[in-house]
CHARMM-style PDB file with segment names, atoms N, HN, CA, C and O in Angstrom:
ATOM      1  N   UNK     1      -8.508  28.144   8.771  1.00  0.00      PROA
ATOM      2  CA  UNK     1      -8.589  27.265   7.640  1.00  0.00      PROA
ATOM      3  C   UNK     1      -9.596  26.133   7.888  1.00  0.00      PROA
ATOM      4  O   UNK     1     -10.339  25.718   6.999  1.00  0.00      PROA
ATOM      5  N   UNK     2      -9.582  25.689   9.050  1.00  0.00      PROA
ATOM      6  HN  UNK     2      -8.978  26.027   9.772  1.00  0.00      PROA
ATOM      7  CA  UNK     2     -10.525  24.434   9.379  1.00  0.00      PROA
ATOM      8  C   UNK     2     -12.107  24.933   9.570  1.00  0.00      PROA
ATOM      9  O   UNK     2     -12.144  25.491  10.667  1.00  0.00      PROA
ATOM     10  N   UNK     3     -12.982  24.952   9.159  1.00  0.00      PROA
ATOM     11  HN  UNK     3     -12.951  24.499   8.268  1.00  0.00      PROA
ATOM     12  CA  UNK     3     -14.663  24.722   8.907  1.00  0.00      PROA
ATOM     13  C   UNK     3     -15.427  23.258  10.168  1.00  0.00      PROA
ATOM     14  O   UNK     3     -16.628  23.070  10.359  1.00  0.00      PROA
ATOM     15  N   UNK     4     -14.508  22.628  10.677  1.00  0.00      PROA
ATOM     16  HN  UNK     4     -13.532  22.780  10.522  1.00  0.00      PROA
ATOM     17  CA  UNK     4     -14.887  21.783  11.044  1.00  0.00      PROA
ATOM     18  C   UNK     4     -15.984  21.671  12.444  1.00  0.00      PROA
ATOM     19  O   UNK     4     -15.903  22.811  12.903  1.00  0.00      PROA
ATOM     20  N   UNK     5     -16.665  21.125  13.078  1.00  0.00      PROA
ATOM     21  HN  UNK     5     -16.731  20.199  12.706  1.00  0.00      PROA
ATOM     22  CA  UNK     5     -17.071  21.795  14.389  1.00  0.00      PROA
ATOM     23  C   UNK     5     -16.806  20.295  15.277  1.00  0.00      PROA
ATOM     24  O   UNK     5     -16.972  19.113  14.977  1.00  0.00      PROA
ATOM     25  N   UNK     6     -16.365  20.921  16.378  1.00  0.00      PROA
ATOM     26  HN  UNK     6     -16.231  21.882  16.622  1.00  0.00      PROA
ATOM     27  CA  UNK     6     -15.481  22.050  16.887  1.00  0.00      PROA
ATOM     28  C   UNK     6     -14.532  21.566  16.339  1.00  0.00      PROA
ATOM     29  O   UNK     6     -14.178  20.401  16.161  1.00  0.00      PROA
ATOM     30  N   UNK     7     -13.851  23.156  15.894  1.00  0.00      PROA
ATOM     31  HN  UNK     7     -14.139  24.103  16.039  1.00  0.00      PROA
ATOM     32  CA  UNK     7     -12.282  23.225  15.141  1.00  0.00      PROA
ATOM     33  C   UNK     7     -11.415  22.241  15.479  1.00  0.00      PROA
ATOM     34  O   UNK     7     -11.351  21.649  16.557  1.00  0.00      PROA
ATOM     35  N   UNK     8     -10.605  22.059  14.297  1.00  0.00      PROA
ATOM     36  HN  UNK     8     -10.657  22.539  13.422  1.00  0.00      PROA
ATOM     37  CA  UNK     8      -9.340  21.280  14.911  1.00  0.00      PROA
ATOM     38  C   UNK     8      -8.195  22.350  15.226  1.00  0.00      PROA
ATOM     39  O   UNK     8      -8.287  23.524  14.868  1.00  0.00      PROA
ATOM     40  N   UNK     9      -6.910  21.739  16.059  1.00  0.00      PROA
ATOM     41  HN  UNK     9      -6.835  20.785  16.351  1.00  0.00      PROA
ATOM     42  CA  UNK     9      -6.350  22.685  16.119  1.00  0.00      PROA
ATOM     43  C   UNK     9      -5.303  23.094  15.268  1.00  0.00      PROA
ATOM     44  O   UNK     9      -4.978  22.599  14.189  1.00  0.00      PROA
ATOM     45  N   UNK    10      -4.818  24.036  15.858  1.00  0.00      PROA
ATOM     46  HN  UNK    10      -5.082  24.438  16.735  1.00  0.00      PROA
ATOM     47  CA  UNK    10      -4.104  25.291  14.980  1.00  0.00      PROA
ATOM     48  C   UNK    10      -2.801  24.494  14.507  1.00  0.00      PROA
ATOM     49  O   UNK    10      -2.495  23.433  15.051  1.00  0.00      PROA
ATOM     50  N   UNK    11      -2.160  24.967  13.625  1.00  0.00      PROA
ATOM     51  HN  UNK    11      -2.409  25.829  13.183  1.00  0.00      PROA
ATOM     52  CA  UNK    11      -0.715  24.292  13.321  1.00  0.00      PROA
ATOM     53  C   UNK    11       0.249  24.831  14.389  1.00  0.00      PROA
ATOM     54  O   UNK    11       1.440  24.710  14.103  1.00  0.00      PROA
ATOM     55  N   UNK    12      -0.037  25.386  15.535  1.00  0.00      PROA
ATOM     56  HN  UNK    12      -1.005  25.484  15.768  1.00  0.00      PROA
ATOM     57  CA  UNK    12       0.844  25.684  16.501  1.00  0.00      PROA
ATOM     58  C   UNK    12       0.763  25.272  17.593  1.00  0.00      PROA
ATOM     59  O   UNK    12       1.594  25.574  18.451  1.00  0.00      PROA
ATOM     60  N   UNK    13      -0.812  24.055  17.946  1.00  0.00      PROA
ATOM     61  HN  UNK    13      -1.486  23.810  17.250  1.00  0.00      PROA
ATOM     62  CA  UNK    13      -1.093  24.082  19.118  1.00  0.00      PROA
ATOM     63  C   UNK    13      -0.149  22.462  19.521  1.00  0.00      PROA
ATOM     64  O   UNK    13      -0.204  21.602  18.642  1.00  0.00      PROA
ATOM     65  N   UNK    14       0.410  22.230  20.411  1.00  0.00      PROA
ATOM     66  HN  UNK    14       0.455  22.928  21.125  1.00  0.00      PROA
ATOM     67  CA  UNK    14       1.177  20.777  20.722  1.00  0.00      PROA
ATOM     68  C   UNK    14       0.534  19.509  19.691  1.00  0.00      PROA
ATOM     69  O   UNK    14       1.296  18.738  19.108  1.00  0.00      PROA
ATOM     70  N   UNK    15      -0.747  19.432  19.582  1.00  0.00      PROA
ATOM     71  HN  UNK    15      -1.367  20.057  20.056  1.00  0.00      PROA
ATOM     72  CA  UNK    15      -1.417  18.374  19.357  1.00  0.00      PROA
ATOM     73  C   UNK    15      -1.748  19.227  17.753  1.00  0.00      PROA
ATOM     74  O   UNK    15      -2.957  19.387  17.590  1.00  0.00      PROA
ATOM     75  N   UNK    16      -1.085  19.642  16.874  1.00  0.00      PROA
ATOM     76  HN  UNK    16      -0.102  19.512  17.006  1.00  0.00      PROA
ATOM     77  CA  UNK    16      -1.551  19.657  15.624  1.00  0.00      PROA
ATOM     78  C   UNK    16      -1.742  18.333  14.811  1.00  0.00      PROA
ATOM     79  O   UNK    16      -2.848  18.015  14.375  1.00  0.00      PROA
ATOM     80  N   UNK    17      -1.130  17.920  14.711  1.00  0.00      PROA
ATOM     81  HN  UNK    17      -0.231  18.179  15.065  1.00  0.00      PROA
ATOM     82  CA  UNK    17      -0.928  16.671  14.159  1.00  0.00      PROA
ATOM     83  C   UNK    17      -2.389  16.044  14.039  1.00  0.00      PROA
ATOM     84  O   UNK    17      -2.741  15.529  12.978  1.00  0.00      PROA
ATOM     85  N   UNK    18      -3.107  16.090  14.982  1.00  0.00      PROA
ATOM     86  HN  UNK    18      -2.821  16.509  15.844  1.00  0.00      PROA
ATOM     87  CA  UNK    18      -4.797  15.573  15.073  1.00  0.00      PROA
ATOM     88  C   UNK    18      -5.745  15.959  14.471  1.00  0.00      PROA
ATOM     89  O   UNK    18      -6.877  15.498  14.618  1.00  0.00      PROA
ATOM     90  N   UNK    19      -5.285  17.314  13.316  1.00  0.00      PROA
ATOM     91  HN  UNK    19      -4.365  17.689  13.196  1.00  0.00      PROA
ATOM     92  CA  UNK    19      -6.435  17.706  12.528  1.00  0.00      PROA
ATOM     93  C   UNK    19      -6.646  16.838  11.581  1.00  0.00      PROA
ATOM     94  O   UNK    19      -5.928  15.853  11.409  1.00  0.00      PROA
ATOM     95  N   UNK    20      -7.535  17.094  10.962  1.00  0.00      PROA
ATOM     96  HN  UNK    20      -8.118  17.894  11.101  1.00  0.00      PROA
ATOM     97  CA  UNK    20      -8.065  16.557   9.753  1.00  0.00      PROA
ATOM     98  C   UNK    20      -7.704  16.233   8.572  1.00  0.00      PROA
ATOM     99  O   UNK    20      -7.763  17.322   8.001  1.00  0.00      PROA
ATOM    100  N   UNK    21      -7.279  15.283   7.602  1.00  0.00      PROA
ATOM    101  HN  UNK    21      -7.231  14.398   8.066  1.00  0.00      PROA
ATOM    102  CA  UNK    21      -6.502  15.173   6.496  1.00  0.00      PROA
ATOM    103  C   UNK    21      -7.535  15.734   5.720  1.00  0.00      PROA
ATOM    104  O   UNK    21      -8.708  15.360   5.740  1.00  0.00      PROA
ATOM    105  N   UNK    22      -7.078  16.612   5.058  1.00  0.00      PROA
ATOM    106  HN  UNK    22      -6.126  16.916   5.041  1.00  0.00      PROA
ATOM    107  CA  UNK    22      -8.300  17.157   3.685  1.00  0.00      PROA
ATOM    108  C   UNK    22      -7.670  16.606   2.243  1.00  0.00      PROA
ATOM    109  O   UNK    22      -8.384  16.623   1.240  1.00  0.00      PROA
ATOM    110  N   UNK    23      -6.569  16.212   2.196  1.00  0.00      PROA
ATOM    111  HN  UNK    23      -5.988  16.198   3.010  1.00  0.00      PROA
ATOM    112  CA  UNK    23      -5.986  15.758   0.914  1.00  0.00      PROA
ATOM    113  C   UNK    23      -4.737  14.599   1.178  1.00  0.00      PROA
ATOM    114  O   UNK    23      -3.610  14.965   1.511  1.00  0.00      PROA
ATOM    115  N   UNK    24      -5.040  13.374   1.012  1.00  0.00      PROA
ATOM    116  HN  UNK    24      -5.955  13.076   0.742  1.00  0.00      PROA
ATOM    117  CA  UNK    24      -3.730  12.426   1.058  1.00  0.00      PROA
ATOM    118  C   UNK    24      -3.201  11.769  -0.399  1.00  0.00      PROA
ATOM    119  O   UNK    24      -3.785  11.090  -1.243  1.00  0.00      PROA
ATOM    120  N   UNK    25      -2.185  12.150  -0.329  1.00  0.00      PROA
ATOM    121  HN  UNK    25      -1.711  12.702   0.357  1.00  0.00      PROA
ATOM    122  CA  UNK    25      -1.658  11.399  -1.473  1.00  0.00      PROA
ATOM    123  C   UNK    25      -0.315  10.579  -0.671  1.00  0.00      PROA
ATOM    124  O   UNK    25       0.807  11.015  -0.414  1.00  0.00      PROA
ATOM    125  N   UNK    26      -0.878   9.325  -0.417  1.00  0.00      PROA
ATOM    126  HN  UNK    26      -1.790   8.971  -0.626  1.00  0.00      PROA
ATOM    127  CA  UNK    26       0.010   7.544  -0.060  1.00  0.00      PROA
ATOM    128  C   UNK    26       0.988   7.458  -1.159  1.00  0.00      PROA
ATOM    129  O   UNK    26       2.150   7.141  -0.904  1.00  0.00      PROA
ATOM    130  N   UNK    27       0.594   7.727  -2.405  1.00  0.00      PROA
ATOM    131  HN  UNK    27      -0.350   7.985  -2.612  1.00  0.00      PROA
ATOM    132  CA  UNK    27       1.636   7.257  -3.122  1.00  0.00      PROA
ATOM    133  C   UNK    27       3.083   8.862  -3.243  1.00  0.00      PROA
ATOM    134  O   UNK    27       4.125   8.900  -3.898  1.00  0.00      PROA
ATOM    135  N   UNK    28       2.672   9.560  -2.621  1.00  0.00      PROA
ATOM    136  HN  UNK    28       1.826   9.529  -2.089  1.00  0.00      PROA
ATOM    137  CA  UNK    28       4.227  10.400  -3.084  1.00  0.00      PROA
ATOM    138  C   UNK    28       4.874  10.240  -1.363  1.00  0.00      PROA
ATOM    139  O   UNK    28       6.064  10.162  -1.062  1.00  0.00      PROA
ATOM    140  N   UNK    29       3.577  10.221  -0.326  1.00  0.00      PROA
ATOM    141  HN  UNK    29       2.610  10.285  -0.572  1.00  0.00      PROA
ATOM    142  CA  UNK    29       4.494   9.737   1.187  1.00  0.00      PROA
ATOM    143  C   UNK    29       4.263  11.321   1.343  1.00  0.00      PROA
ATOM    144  O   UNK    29       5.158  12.153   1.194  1.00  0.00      PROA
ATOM    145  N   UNK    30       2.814  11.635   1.693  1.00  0.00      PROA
ATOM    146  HN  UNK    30       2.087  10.959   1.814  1.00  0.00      PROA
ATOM    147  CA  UNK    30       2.456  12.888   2.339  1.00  0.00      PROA
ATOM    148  C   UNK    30       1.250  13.218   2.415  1.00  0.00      PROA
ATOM    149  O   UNK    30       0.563  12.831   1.470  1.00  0.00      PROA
ATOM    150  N   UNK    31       0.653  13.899   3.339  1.00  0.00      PROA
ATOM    151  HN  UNK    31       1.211  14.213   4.107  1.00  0.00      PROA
ATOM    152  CA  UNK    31      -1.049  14.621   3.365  1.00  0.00      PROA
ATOM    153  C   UNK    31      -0.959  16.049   3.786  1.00  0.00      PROA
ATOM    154  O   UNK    31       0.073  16.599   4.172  1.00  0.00      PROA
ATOM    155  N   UNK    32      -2.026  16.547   3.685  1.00  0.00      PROA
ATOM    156  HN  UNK    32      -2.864  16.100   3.371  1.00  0.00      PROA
ATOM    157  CA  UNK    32      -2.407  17.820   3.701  1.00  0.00      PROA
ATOM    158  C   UNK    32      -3.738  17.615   5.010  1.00  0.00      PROA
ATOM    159  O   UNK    32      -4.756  16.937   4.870  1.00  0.00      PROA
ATOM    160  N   UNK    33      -3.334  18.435   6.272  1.00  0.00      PROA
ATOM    161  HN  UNK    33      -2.507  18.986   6.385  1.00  0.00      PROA
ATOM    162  CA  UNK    33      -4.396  18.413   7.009  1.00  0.00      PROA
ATOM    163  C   UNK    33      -5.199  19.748   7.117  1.00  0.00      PROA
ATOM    164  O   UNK    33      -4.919  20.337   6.073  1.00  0.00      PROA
ATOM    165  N   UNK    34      -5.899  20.390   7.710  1.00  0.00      PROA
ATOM    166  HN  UNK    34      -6.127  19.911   8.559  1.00  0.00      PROA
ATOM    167  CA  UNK    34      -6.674  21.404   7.485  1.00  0.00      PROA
ATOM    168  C   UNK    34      -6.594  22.365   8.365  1.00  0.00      PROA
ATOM    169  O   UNK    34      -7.419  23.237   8.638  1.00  0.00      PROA
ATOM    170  N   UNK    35      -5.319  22.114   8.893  1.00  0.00      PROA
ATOM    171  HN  UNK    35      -4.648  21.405   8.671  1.00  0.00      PROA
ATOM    172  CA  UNK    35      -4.420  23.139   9.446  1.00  0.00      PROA
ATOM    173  C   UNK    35      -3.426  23.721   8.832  1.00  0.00      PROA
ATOM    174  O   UNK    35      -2.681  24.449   9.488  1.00  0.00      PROA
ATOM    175  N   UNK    36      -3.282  23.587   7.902  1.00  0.00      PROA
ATOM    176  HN  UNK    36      -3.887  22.996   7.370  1.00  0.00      PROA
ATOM    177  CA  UNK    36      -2.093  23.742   6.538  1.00  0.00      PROA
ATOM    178  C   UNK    36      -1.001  22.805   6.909  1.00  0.00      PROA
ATOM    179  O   UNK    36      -0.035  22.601   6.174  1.00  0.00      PROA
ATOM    180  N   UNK    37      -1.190  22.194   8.160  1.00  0.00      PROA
ATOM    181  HN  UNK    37      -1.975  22.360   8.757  1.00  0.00      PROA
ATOM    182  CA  UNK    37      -0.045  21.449   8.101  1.00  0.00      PROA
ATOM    183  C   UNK    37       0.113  20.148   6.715  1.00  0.00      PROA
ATOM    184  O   UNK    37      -0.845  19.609   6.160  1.00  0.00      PROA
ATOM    185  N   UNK    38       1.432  19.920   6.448  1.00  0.00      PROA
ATOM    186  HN  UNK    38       2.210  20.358   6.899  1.00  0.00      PROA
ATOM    187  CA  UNK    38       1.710  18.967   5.231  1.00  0.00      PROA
ATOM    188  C   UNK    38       2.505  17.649   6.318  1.00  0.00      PROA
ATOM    189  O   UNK    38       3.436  17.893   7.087  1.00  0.00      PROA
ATOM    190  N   UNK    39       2.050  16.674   6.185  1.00  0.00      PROA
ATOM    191  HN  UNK    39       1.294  16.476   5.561  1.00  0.00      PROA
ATOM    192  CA  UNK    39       2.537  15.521   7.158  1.00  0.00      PROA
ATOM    193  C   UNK    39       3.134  14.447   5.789  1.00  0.00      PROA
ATOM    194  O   UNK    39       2.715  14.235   4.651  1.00  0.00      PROA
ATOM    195  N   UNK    40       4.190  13.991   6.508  1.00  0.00      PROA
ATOM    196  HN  UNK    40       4.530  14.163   7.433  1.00  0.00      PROA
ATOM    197  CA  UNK    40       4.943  13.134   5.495  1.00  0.00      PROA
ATOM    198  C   UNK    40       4.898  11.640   6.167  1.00  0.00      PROA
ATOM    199  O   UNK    40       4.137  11.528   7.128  1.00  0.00      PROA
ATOM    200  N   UNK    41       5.392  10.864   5.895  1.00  0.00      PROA
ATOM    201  HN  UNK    41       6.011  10.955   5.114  1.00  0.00      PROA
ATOM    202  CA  UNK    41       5.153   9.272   5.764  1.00  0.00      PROA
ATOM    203  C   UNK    41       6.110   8.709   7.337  1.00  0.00      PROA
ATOM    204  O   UNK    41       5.828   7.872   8.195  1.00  0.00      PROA
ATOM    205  N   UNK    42       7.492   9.778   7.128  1.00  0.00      PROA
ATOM    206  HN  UNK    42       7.721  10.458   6.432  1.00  0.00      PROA
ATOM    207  CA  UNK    42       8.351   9.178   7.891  1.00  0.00      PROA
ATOM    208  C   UNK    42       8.315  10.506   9.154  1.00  0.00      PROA
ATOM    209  O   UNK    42       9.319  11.017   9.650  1.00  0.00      PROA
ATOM    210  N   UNK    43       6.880  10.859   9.475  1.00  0.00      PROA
ATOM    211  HN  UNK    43       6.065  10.444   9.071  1.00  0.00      PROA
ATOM    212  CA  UNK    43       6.621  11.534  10.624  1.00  0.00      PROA
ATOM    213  C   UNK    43       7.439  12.877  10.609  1.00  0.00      PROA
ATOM    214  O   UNK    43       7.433  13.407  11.720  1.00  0.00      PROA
ATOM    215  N   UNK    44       8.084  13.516   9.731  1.00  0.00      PROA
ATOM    216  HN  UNK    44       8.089  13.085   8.828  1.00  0.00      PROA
ATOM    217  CA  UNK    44       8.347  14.844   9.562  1.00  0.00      PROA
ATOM    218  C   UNK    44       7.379  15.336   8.987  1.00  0.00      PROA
ATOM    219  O   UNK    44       6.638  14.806   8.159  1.00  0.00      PROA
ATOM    220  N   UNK    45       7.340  17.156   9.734  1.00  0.00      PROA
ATOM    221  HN  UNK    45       7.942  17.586  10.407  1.00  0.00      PROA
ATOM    222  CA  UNK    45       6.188  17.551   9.134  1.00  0.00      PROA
ATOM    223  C   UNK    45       6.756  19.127   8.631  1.00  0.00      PROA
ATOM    224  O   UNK    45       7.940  19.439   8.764  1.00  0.00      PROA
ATOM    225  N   UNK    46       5.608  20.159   7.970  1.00  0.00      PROA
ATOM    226  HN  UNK    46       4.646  19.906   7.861  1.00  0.00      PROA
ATOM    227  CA  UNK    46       5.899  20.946   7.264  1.00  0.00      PROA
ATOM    228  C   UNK    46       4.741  22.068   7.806  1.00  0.00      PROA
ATOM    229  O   UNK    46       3.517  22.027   7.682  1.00  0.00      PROA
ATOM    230  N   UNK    47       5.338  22.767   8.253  1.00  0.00      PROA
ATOM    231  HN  UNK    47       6.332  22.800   8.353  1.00  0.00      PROA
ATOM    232  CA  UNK    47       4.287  23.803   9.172  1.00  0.00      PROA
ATOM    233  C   UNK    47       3.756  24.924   7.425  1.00  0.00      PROA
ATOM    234  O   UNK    47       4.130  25.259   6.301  1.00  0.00      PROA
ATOM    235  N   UNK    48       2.673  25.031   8.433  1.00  0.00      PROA
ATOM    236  HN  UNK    48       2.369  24.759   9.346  1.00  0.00      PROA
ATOM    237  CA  UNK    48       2.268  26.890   6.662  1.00  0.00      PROA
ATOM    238  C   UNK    48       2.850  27.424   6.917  1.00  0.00      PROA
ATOM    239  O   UNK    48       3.188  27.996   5.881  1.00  0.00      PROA
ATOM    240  N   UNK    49       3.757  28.058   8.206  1.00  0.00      PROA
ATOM    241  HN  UNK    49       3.482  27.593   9.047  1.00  0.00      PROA
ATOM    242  CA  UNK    49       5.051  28.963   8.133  1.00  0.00      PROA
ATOM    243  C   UNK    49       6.251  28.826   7.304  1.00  0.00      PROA
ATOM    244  O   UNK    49       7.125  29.644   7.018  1.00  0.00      PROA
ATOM    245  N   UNK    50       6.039  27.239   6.894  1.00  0.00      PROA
ATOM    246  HN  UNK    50       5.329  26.574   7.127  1.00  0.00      PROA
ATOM    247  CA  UNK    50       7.401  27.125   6.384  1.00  0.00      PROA
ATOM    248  C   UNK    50       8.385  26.521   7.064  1.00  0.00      PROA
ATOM    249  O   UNK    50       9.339  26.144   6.383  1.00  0.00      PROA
ATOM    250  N   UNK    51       8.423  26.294   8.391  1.00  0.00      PROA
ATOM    251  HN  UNK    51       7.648  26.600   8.944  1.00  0.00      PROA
ATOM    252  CA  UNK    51       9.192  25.855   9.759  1.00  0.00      PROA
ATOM    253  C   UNK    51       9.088  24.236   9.154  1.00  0.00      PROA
ATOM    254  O   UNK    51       8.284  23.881   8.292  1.00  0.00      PROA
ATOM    255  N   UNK    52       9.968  23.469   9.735  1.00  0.00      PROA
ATOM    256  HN  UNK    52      10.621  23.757  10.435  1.00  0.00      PROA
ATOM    257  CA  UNK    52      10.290  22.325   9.064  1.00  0.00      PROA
ATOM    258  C   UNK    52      10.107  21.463  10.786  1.00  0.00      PROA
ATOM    259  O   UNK    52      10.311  22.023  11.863  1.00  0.00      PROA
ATOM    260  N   UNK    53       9.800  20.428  10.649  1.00  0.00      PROA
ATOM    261  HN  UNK    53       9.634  19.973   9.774  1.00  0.00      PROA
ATOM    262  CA  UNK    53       9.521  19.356  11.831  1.00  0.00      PROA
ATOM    263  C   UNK    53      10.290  18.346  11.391  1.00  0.00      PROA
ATOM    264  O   UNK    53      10.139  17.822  10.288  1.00  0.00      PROA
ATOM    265  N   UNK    54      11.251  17.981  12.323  1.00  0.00      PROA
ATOM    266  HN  UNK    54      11.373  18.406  13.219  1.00  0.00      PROA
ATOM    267  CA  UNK    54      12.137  16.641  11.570  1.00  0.00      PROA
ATOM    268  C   UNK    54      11.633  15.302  11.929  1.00  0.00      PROA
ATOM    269  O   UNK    54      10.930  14.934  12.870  1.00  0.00      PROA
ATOM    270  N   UNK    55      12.034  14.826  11.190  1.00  0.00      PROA
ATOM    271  HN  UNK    55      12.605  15.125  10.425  1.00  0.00      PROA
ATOM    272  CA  UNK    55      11.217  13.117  11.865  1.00  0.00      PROA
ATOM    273  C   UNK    55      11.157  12.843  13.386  1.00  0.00      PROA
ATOM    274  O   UNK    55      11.880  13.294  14.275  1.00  0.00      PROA
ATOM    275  N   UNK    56      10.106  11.985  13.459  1.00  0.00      PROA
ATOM    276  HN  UNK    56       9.519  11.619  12.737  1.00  0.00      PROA
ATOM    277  CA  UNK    56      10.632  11.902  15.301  1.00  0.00      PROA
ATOM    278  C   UNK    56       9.940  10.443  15.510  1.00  0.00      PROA
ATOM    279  O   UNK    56       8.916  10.376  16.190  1.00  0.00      PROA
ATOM    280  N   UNK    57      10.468   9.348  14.959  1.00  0.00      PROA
ATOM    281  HN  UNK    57      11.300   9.402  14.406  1.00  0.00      PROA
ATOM    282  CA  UNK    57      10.429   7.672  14.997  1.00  0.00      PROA
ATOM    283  C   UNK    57      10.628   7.732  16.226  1.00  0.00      PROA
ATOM    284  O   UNK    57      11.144   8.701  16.783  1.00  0.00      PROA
ATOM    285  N   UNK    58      10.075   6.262  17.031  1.00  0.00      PROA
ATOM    286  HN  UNK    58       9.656   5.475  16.580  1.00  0.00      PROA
ATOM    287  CA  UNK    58      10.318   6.174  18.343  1.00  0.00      PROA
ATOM    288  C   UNK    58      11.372   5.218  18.036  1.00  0.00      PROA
ATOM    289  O   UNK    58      11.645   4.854  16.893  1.00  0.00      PROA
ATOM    290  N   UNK    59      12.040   4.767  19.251  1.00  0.00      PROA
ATOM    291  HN  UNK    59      11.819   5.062  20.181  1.00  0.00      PROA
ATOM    292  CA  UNK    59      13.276   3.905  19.002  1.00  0.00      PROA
ATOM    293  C   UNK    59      12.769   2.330  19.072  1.00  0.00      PROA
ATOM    294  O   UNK    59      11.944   1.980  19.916  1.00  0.00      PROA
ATOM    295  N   UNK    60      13.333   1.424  18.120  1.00  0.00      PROA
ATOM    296  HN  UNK    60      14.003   1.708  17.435  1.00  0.00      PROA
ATOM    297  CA  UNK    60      12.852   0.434  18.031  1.00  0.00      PROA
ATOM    298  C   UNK    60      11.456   0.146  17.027  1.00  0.00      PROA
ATOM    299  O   UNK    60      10.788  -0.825  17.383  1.00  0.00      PROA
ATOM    300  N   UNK    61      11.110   0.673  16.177  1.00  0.00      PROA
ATOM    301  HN  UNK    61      11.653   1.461  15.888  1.00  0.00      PROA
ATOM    302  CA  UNK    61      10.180   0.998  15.278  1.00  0.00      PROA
ATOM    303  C   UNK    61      10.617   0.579  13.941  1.00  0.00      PROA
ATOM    304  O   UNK    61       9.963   0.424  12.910  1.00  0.00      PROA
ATOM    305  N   UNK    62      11.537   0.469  14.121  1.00  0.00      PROA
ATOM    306  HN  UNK    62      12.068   0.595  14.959  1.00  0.00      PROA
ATOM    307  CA  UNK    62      12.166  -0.170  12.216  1.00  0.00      PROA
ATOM    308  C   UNK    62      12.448  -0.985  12.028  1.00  0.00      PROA
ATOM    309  O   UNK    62      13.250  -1.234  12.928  1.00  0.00      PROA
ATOM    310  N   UNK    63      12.389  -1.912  11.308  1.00  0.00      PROA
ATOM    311  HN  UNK    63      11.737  -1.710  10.577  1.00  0.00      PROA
ATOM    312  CA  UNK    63      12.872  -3.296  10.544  1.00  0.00      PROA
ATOM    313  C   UNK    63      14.343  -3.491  11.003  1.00  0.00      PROA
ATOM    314  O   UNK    63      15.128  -2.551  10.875  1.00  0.00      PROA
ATOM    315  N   UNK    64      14.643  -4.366  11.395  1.00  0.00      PROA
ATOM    316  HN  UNK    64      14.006  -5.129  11.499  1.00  0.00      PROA
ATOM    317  CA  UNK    64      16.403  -4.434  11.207  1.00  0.00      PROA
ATOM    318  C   UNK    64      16.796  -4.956   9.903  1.00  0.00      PROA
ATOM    319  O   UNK    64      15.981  -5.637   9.280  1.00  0.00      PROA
ATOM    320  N   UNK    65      17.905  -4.727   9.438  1.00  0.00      PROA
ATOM    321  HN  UNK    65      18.567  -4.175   9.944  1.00  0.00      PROA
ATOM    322  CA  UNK    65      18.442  -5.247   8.531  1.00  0.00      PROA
ATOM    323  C   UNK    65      18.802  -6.641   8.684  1.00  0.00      PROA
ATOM    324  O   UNK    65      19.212  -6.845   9.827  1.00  0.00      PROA
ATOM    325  N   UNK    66      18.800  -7.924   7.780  1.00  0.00      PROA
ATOM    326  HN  UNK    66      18.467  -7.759   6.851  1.00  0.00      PROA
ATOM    327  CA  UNK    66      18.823  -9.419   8.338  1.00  0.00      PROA
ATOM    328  C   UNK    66      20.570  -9.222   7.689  1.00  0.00      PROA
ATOM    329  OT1 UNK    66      21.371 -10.153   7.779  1.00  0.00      PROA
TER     330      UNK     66
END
Protein backbone atom coordinates (compact mmCIF):
# COMPACT_ATOMS: atom_id res chain seq x y z
CA UNK A 1 0.00 0.00 0.00
CA UNK A 2 2.80 2.49 0.86
CA UNK A 3 4.57 4.22 -2.51
CA UNK A 4 6.81 5.91 -0.19
CA UNK A 5 10.78 5.57 -0.50
CA UNK A 6 12.00 3.73 1.48
CA UNK A 7 8.71 2.05 2.48
CA UNK A 8 7.17 2.46 5.63
CA UNK A 9 6.45 -0.44 7.49
CA UNK A 10 4.01 -3.11 7.22
CA UNK A 11 0.93 -3.12 9.62
CA UNK A 12 2.63 -6.14 11.20
CA UNK A 13 6.03 -4.99 11.70
CA UNK A 14 6.54 -3.87 15.84
CA UNK A 15 7.03 -0.27 14.77
CA UNK A 16 3.82 0.16 12.51
CA UNK A 17 2.59 2.89 14.08
CA UNK A 18 5.53 5.11 12.23
CA UNK A 19 4.03 5.04 8.85
CA UNK A 20 2.68 7.73 7.24
CA UNK A 21 -0.73 9.43 7.90
CA UNK A 22 -2.36 9.65 4.39
CA UNK A 23 -5.76 10.85 5.80
CA UNK A 24 -6.47 12.54 9.38
CA UNK A 25 -9.58 13.45 10.49
CA UNK A 26 -8.85 15.35 14.43
CA UNK A 27 -12.25 16.05 14.60
CA UNK A 28 -13.94 12.34 14.73
CA UNK A 29 -10.42 11.15 16.95
CA UNK A 30 -8.72 9.01 14.13
CA UNK A 31 -6.19 8.72 10.99
CA UNK A 32 -5.54 6.56 8.32
CA UNK A 33 -1.77 5.67 7.81
CA UNK A 34 -0.50 4.03 4.64
CA UNK A 35 -0.23 0.89 6.07
CA UNK A 36 -3.98 0.50 6.30
CA UNK A 37 -3.50 0.90 9.70
CA UNK A 38 -6.57 3.26 11.27
CA UNK A 39 -5.00 4.99 14.56
CA UNK A 40 -7.41 6.54 17.02
CA UNK A 41 -6.87 9.51 19.46
CA UNK A 42 -6.77 7.40 22.67
CA UNK A 43 -3.81 5.17 21.13
CA UNK A 44 -5.99 2.12 20.11
CA UNK A 45 -5.50 1.00 16.84
CA UNK A 46 -7.29 -0.94 14.00
CA UNK A 47 -5.15 -3.31 11.94
CA UNK A 48 -6.53 -4.01 7.76
CA UNK A 49 -7.00 -7.46 9.19
CA UNK A 50 -9.52 -6.31 11.27
CA UNK A 51 -7.49 -7.32 14.59
CA UNK A 52 -8.26 -4.65 17.12
CA UNK A 53 -5.20 -2.94 19.30
CA UNK A 54 -6.50 -1.74 22.64
CA UNK A 55 -5.38 1.43 24.07
CA UNK A 56 -2.05 1.37 25.65
CA UNK A 57 -1.73 5.03 27.77
CA UNK A 58 1.31 5.03 29.83
CA UNK A 59 0.55 5.36 33.52
CA UNK A 60 0.34 8.76 34.80
CA UNK A 61 -0.62 10.49 31.47
CA UNK A 62 -4.12 11.75 32.39
CA UNK A 63 -5.55 14.64 34.03
CA UNK A 64 -6.74 13.80 37.50
CA UNK A 65 -9.98 14.60 38.42
CA UNK A 66 -9.88 17.92 40.97
Amino acid sequence: MCSHQSPCPTAVSPDHHCAVIVSAHPEQGWSLLCDGTIVFDDTGELLPDGRVVSPHRTPGTQALAA
